[in-house]
PDB file of N, H, CA, C and O in Angstrom:
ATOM      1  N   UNK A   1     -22.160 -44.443  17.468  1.00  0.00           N
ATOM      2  CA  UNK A   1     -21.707 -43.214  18.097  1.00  0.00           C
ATOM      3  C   UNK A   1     -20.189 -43.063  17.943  1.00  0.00           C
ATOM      4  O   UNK A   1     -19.699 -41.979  17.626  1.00  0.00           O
ATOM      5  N   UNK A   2     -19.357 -44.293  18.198  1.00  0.00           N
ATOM      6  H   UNK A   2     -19.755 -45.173  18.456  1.00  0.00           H
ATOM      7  CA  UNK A   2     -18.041 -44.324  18.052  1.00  0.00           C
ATOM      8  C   UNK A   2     -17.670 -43.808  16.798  1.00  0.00           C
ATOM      9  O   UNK A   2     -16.944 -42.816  16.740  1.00  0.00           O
ATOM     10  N   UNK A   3     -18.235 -44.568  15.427  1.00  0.00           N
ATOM     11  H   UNK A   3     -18.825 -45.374  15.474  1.00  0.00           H
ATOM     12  CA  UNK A   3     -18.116 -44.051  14.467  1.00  0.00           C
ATOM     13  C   UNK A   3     -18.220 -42.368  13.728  1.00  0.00           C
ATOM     14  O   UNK A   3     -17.601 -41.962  12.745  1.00  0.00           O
ATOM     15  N   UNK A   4     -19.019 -41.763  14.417  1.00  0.00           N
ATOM     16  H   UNK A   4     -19.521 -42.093  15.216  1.00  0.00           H
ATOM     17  CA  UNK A   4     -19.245 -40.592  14.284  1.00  0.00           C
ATOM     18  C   UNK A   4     -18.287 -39.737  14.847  1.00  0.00           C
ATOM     19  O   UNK A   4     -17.805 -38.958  14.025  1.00  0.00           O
ATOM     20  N   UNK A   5     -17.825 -39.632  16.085  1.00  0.00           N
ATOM     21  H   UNK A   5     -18.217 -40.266  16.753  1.00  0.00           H
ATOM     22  CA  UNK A   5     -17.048 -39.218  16.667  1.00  0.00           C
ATOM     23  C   UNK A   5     -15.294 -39.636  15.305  1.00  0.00           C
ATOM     24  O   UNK A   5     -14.683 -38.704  14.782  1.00  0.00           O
ATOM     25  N   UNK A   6     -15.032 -40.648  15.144  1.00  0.00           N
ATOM     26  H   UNK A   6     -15.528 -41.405  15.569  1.00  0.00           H
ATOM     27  CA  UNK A   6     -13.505 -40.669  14.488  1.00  0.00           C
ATOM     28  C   UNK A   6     -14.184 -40.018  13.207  1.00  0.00           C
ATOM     29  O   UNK A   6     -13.375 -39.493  12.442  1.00  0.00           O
ATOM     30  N   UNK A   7     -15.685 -39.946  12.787  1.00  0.00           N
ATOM     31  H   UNK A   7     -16.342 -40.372  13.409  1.00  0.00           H
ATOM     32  CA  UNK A   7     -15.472 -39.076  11.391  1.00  0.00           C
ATOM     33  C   UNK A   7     -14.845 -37.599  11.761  1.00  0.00           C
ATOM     34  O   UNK A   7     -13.990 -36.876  11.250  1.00  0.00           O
ATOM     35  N   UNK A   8     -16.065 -37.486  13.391  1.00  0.00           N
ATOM     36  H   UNK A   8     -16.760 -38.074  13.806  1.00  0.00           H
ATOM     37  CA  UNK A   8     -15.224 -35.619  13.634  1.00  0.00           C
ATOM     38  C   UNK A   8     -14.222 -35.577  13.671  1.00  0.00           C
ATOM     39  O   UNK A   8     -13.741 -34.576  13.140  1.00  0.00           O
ATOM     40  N   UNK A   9     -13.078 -36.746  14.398  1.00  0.00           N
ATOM     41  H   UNK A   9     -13.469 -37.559  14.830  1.00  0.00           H
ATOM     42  CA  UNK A   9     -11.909 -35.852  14.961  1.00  0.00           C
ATOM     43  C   UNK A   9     -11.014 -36.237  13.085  1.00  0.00           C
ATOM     44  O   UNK A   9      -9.930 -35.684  12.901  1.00  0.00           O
ATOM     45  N   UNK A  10     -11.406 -36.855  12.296  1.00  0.00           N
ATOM     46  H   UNK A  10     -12.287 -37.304  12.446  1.00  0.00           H
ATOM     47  CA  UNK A  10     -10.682 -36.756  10.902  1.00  0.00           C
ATOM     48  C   UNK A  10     -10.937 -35.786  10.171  1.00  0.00           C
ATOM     49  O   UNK A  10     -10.133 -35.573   9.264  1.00  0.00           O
ATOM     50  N   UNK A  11     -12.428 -34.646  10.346  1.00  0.00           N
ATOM     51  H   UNK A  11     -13.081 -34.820  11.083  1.00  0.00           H
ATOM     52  CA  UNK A  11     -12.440 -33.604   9.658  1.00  0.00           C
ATOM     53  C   UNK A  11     -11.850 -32.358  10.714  1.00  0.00           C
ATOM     54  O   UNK A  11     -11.524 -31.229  10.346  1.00  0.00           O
ATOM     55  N   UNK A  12     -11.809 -32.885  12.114  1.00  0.00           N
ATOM     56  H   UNK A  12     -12.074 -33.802  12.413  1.00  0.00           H
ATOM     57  CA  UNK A  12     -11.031 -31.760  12.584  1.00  0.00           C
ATOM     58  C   UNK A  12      -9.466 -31.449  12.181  1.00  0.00           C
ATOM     59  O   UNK A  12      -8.954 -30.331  12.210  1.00  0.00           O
ATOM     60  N   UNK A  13      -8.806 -32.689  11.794  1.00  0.00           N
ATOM     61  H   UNK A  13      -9.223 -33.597  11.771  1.00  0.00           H
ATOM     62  CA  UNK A  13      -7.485 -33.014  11.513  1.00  0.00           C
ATOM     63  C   UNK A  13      -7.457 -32.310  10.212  1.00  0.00           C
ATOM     64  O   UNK A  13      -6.496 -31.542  10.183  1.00  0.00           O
ATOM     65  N   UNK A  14      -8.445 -32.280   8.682  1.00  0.00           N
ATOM     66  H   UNK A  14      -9.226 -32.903   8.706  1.00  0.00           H
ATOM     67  CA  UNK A  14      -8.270 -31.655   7.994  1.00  0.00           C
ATOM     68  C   UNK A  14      -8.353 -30.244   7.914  1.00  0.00           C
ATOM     69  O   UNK A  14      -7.507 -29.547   7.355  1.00  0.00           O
ATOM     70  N   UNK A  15      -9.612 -29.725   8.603  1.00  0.00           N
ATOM     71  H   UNK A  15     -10.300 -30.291   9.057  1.00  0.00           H
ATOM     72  CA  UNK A  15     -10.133 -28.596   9.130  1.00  0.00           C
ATOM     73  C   UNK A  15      -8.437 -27.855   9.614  1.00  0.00           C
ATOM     74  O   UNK A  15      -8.218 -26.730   9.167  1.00  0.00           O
ATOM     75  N   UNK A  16      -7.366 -28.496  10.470  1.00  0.00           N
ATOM     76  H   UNK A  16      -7.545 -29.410  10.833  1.00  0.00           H
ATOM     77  CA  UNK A  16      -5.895 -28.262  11.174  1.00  0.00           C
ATOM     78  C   UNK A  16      -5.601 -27.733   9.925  1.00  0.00           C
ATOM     79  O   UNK A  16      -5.587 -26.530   9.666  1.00  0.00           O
ATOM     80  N   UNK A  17      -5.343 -28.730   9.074  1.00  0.00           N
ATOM     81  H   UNK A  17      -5.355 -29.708   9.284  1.00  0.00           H
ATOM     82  CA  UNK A  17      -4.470 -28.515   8.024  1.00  0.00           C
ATOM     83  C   UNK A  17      -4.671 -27.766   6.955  1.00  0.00           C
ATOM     84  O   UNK A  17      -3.734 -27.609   6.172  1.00  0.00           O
ATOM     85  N   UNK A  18      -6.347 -26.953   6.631  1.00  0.00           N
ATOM     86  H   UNK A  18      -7.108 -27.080   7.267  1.00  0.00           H
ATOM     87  CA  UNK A  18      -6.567 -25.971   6.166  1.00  0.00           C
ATOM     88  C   UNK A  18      -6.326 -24.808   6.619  1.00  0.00           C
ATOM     89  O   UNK A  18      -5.946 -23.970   5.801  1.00  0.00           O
ATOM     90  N   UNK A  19      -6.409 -24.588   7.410  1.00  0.00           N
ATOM     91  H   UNK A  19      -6.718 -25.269   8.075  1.00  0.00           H
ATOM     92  CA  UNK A  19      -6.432 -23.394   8.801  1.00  0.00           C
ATOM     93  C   UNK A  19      -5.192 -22.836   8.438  1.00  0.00           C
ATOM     94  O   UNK A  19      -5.160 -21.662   8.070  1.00  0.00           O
ATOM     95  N   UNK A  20      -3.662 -23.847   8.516  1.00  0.00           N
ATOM     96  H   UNK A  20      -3.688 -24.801   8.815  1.00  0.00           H
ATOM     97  CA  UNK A  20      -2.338 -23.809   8.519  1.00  0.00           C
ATOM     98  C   UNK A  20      -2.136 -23.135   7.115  1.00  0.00           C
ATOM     99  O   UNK A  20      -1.318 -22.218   7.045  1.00  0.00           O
ATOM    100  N   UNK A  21      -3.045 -23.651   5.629  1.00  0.00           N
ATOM    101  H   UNK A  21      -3.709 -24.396   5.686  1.00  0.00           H
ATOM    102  CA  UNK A  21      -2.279 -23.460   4.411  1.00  0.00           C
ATOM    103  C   UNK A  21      -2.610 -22.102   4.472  1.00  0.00           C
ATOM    104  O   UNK A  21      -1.989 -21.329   3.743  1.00  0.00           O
ATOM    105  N   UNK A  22      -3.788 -21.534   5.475  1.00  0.00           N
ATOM    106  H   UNK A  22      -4.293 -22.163   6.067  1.00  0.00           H
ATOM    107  CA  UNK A  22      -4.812 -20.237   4.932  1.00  0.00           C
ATOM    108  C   UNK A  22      -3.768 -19.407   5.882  1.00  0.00           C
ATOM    109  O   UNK A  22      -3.563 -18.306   5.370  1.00  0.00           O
ATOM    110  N   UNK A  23      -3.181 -19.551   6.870  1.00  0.00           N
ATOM    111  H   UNK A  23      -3.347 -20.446   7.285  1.00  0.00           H
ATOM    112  CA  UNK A  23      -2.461 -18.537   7.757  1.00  0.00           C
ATOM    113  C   UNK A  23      -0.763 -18.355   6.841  1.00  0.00           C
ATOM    114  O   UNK A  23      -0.262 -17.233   6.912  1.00  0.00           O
ATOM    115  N   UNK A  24      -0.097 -19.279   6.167  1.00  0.00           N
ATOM    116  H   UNK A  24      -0.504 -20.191   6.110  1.00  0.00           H
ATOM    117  CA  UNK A  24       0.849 -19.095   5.102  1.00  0.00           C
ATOM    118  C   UNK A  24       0.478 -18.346   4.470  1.00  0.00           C
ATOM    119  O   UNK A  24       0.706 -17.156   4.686  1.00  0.00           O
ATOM    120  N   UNK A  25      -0.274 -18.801   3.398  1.00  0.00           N
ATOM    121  H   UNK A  25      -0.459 -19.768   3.223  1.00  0.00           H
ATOM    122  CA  UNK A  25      -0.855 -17.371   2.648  1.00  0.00           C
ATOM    123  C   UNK A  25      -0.988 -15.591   3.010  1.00  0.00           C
ATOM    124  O   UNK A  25      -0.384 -14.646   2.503  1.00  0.00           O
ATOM    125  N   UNK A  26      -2.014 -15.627   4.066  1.00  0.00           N
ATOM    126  H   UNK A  26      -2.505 -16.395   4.478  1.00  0.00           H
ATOM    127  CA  UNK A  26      -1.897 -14.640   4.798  1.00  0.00           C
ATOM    128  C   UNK A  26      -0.398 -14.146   5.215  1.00  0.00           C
ATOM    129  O   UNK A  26      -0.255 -12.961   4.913  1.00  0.00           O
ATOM    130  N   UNK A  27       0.861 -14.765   5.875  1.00  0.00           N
ATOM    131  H   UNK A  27       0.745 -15.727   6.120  1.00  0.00           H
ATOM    132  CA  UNK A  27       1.719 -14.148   6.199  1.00  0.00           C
ATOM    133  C   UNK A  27       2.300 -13.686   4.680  1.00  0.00           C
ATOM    134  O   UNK A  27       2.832 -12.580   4.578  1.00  0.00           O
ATOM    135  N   UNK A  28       2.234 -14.179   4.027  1.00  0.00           N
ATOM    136  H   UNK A  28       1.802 -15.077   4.110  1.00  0.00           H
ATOM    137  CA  UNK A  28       2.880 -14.042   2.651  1.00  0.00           C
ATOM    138  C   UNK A  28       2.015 -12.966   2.072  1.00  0.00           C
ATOM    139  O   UNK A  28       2.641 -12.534   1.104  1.00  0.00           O
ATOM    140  N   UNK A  29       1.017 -12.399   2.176  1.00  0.00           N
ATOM    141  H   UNK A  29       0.508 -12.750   2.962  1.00  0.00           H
ATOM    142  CA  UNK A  29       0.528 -11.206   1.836  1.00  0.00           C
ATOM    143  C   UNK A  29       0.563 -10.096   2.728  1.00  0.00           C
ATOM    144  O   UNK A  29       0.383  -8.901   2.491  1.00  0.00           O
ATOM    145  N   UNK A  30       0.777 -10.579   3.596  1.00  0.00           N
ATOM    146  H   UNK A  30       0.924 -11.549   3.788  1.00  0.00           H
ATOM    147  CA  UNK A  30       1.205  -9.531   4.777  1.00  0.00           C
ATOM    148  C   UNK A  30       2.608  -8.711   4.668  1.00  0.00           C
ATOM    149  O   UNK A  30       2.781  -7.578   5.117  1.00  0.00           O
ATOM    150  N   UNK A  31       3.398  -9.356   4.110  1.00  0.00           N
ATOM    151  H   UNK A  31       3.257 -10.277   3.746  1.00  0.00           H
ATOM    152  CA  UNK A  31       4.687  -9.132   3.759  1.00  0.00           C
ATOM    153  C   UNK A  31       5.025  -8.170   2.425  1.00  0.00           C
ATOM    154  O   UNK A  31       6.030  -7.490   2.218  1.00  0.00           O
ATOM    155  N   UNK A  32       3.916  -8.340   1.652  1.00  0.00           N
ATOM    156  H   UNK A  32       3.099  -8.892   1.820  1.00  0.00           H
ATOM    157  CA  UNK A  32       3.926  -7.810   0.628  1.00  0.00           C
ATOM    158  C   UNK A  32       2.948  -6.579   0.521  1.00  0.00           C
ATOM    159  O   UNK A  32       3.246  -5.656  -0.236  1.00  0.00           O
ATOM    160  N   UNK A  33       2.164  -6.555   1.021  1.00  0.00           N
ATOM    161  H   UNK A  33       1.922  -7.305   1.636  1.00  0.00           H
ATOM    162  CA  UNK A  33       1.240  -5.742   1.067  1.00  0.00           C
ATOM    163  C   UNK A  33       1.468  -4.018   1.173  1.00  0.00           C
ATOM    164  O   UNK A  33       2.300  -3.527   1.936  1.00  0.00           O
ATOM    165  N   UNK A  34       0.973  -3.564   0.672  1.00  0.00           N
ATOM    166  H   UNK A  34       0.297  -3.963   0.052  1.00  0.00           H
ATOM    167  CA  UNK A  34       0.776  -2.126   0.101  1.00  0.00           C
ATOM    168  C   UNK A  34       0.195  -1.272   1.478  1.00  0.00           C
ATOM    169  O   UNK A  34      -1.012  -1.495   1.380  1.00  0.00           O
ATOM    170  N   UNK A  35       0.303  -0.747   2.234  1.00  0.00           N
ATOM    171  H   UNK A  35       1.283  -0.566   2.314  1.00  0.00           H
ATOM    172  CA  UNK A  35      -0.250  -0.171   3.221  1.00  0.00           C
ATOM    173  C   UNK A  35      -0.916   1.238   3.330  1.00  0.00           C
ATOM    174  O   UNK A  35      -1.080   1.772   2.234  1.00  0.00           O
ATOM    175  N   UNK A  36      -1.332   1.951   4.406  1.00  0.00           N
ATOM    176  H   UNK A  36      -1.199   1.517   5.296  1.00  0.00           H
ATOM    177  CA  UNK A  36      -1.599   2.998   4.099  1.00  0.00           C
ATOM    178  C   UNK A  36      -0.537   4.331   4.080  1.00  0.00           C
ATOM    179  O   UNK A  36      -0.471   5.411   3.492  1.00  0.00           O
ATOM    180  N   UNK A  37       0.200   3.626   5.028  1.00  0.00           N
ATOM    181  H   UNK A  37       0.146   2.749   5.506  1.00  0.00           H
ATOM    182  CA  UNK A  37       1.446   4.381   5.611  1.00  0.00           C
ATOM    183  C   UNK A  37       2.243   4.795   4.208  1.00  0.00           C
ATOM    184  O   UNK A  37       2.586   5.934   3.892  1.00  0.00           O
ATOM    185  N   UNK A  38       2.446   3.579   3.456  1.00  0.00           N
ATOM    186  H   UNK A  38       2.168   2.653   3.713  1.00  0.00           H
ATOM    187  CA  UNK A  38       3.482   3.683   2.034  1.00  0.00           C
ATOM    188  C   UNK A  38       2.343   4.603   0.779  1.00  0.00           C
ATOM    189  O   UNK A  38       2.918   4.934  -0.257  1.00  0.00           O
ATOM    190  N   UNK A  39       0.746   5.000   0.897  1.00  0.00           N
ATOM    191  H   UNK A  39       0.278   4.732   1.739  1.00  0.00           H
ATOM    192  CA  UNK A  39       0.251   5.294  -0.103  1.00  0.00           C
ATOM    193  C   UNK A  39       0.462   7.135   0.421  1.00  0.00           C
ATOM    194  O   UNK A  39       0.250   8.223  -0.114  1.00  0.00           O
ATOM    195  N   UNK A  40       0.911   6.726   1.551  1.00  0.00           N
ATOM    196  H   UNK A  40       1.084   5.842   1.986  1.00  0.00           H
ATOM    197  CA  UNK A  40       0.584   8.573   2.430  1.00  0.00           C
ATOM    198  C   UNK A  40       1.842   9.127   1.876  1.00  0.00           C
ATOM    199  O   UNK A  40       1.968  10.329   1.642  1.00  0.00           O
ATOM    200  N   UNK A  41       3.118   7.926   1.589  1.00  0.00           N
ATOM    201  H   UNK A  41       3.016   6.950   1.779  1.00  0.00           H
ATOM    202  CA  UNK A  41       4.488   8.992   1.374  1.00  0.00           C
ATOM    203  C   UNK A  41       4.877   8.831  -0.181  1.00  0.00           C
ATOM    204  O   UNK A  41       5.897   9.228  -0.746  1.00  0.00           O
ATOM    205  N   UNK A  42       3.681   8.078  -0.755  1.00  0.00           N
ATOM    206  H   UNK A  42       2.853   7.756  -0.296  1.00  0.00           H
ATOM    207  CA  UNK A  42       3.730   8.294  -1.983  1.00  0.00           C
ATOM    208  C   UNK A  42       2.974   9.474  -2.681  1.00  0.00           C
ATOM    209  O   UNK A  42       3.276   9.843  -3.816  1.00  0.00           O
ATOM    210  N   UNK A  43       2.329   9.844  -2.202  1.00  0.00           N
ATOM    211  H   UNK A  43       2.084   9.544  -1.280  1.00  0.00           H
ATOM    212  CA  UNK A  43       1.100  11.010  -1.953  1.00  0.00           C
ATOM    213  C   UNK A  43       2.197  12.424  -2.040  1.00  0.00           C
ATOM    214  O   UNK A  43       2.344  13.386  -2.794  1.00  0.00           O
ATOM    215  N   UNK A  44       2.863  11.869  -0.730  1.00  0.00           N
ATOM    216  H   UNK A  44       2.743  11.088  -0.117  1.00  0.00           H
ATOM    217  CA  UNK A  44       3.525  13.557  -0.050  1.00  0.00           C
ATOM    218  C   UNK A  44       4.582  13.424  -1.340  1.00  0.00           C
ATOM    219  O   UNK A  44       4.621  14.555  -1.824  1.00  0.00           O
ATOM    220  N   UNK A  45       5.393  12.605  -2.054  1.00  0.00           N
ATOM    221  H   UNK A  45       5.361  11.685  -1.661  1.00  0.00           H
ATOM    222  CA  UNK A  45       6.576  12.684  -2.733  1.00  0.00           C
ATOM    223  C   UNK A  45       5.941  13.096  -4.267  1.00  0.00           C
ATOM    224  O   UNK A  45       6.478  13.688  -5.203  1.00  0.00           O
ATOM    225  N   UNK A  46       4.936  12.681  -4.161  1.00  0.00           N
ATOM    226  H   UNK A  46       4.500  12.200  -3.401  1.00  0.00           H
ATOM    227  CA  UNK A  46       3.992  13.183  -5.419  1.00  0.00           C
ATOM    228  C   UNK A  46       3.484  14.705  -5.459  1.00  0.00           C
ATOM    229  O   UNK A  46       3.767  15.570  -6.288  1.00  0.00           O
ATOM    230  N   UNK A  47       2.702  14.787  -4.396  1.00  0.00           N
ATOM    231  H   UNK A  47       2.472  14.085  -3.722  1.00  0.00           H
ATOM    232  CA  UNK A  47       2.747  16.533  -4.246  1.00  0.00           C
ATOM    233  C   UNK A  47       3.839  17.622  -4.132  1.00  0.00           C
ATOM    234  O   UNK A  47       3.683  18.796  -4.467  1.00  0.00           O
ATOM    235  N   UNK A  48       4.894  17.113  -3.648  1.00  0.00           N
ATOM    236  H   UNK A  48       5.021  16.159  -3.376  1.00  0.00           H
ATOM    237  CA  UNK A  48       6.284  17.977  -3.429  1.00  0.00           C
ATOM    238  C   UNK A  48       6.959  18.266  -4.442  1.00  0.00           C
ATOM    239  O   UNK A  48       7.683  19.246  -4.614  1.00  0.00           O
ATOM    240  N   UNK A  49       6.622  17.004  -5.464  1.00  0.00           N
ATOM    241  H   UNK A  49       6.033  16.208  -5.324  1.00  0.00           H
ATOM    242  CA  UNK A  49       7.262  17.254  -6.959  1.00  0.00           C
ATOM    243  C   UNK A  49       6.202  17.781  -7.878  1.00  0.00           C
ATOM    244  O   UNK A  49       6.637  17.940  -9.019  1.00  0.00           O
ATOM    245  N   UNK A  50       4.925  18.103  -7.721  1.00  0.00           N
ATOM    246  H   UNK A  50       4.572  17.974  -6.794  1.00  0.00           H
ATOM    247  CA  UNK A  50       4.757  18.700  -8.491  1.00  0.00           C
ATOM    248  C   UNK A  50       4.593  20.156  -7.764  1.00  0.00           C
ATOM    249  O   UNK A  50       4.699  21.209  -8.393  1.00  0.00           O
ATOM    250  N   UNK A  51       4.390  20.106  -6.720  1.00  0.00           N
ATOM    251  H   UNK A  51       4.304  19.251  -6.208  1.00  0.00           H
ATOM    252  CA  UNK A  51       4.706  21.919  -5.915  1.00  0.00           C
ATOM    253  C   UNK A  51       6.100  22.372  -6.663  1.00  0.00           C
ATOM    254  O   UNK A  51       6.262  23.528  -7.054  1.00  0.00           O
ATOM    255  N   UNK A  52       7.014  21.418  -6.809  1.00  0.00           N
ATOM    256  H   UNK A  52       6.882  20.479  -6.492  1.00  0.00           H
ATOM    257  CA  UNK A  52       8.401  21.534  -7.436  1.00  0.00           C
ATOM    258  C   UNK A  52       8.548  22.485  -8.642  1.00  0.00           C
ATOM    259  O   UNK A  52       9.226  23.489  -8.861  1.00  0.00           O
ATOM    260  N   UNK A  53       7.469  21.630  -9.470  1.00  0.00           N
ATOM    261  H   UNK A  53       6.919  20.815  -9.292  1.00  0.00           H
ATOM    262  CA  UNK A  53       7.572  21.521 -10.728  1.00  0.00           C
ATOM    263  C   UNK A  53       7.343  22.734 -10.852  1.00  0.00           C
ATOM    264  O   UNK A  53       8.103  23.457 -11.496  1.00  0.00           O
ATOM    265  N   UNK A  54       6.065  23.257 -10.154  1.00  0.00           N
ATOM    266  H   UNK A  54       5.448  22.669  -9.631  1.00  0.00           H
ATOM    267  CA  UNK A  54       5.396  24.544 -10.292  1.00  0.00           C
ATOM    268  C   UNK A  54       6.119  25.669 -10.031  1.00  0.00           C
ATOM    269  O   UNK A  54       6.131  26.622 -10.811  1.00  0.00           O
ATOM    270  N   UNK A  55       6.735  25.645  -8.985  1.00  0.00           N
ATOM    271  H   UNK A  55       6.725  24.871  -8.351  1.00  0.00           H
ATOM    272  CA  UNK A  55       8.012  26.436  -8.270  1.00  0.00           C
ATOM    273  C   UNK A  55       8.769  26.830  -9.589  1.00  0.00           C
ATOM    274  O   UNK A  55       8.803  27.953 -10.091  1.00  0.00           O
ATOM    275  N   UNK A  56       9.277  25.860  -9.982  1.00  0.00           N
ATOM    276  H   UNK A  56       9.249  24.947  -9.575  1.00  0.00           H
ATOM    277  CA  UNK A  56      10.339  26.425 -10.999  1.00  0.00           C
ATOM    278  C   UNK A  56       9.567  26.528 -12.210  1.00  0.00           C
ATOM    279  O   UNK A  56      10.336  26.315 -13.148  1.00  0.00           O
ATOM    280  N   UNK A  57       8.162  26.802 -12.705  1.00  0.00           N
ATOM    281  H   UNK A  57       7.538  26.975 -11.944  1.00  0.00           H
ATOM    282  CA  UNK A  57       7.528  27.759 -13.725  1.00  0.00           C
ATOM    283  C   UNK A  57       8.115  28.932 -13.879  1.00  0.00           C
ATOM    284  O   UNK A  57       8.741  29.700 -14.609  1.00  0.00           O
ATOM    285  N   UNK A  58       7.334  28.590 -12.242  1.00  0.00           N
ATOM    286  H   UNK A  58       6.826  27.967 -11.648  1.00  0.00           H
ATOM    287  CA  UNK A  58       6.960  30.091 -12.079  1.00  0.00           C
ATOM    288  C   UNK A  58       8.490  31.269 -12.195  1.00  0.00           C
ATOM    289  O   UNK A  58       8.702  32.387 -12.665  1.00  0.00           O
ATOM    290  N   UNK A  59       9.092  30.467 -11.637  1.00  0.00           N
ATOM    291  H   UNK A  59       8.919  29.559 -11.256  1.00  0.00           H
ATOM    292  CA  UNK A  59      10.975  31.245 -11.757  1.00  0.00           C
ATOM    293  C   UNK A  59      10.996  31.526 -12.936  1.00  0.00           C
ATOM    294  O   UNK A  59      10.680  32.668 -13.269  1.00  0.00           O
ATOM    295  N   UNK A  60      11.350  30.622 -13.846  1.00  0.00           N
ATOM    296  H   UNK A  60      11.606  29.694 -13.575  1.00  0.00           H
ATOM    297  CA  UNK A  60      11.604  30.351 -15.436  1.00  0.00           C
ATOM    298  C   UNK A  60      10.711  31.384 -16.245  1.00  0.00           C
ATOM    299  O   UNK A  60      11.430  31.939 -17.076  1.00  0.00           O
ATOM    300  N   UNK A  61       9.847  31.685 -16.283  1.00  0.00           N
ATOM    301  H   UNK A  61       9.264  31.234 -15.608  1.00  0.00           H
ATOM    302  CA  UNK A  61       9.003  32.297 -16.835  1.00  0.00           C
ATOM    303  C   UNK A  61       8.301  33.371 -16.330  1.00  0.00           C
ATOM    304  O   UNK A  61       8.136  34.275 -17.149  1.00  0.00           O
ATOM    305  N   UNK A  62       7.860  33.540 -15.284  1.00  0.00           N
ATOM    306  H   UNK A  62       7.994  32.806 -14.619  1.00  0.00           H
ATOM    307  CA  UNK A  62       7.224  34.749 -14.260  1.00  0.00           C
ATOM    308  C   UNK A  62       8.231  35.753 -14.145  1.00  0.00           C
ATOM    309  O   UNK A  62       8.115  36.863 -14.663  1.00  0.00           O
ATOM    310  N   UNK A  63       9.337  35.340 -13.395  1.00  0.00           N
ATOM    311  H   UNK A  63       9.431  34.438 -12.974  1.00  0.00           H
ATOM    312  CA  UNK A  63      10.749  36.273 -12.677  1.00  0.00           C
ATOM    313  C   UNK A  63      10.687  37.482 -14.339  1.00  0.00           C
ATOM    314  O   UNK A  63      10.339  38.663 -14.351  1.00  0.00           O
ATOM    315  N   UNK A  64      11.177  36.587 -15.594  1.00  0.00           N
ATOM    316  H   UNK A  64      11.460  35.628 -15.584  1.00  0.00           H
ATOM    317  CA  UNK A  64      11.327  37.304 -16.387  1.00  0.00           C
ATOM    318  C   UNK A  64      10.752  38.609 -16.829  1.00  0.00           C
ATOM    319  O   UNK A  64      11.331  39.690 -16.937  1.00  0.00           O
ATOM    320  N   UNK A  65       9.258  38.248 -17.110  1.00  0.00           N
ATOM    321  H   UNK A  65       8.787  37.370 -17.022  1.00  0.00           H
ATOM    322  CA  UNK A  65       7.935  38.521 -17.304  1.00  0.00           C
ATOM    323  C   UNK A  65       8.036  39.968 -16.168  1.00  0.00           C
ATOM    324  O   UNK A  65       8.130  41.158 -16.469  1.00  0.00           O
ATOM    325  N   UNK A  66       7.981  39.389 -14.949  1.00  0.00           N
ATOM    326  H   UNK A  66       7.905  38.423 -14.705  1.00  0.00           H
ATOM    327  CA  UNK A  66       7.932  40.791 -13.937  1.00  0.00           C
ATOM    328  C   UNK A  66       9.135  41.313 -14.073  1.00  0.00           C
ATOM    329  O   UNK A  66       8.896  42.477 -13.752  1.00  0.00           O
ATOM    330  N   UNK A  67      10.576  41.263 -14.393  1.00  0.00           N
ATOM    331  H   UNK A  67      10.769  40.317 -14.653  1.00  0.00           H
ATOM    332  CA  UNK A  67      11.766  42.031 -14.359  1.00  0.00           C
ATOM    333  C   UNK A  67      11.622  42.727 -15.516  1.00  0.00           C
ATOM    334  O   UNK A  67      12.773  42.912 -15.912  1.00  0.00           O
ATOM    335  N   UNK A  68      10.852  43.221 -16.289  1.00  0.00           N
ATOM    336  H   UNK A  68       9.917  43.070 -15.967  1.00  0.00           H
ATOM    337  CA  UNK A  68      10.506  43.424 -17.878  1.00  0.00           C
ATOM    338  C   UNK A  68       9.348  44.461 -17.828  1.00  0.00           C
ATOM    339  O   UNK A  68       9.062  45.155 -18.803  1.00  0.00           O
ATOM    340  N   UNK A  69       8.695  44.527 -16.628  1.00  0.00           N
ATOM    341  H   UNK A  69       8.928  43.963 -15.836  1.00  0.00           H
ATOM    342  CA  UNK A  69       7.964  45.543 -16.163  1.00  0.00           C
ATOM    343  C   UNK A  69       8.319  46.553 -16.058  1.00  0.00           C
ATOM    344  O   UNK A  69       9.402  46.494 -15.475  1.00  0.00           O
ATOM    345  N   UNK A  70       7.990  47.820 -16.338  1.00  0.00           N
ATOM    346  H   UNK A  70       7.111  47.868 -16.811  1.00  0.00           H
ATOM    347  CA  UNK A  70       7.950  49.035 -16.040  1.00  0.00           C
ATOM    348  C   UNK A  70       7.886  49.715 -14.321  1.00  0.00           C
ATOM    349  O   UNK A  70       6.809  50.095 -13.860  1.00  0.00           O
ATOM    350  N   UNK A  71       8.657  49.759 -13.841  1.00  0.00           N
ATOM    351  H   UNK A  71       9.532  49.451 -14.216  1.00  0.00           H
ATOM    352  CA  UNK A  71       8.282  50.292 -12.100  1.00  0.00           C
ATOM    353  C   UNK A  71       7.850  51.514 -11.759  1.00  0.00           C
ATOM    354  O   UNK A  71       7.626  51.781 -10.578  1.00  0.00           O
TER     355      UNK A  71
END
């Protein structure tokens, strides 16, 4: 019985020391990690530039187009 017991508390001791390498890891991807927050203002900076883009077509080429009209 004795024996059994020091096998548990030596795989609990390793069991410690896995636990520890797996929560490093984790903080270290935590840190790095891509979120939703950063995909939302990559989103909005992506749509604004191409609303942008469109914006100034439409100037560049439209404005003309209608000032060239007949009233």
């Amino acid at each position: 019985m004795e024996s059994r017991i020091i096998r548990l508390e030596d795989n609990v001791t390793d069991i410690k020391v896995s636990v520890g390498k797996i929560e490093t890891r984790l903080d270290h991807i935590e840190k790095n990690m891509f979120t939703k927050g950063m995909a939302a203002g990559y989103a909005l900076v992506a749509i604004i530039a191409v609303f942008g883009a469109g914006w100034w077509i439409v100037q560049q080429y439209l404005s003309p187009i209608l000032k060239a009209l007949p009233r």
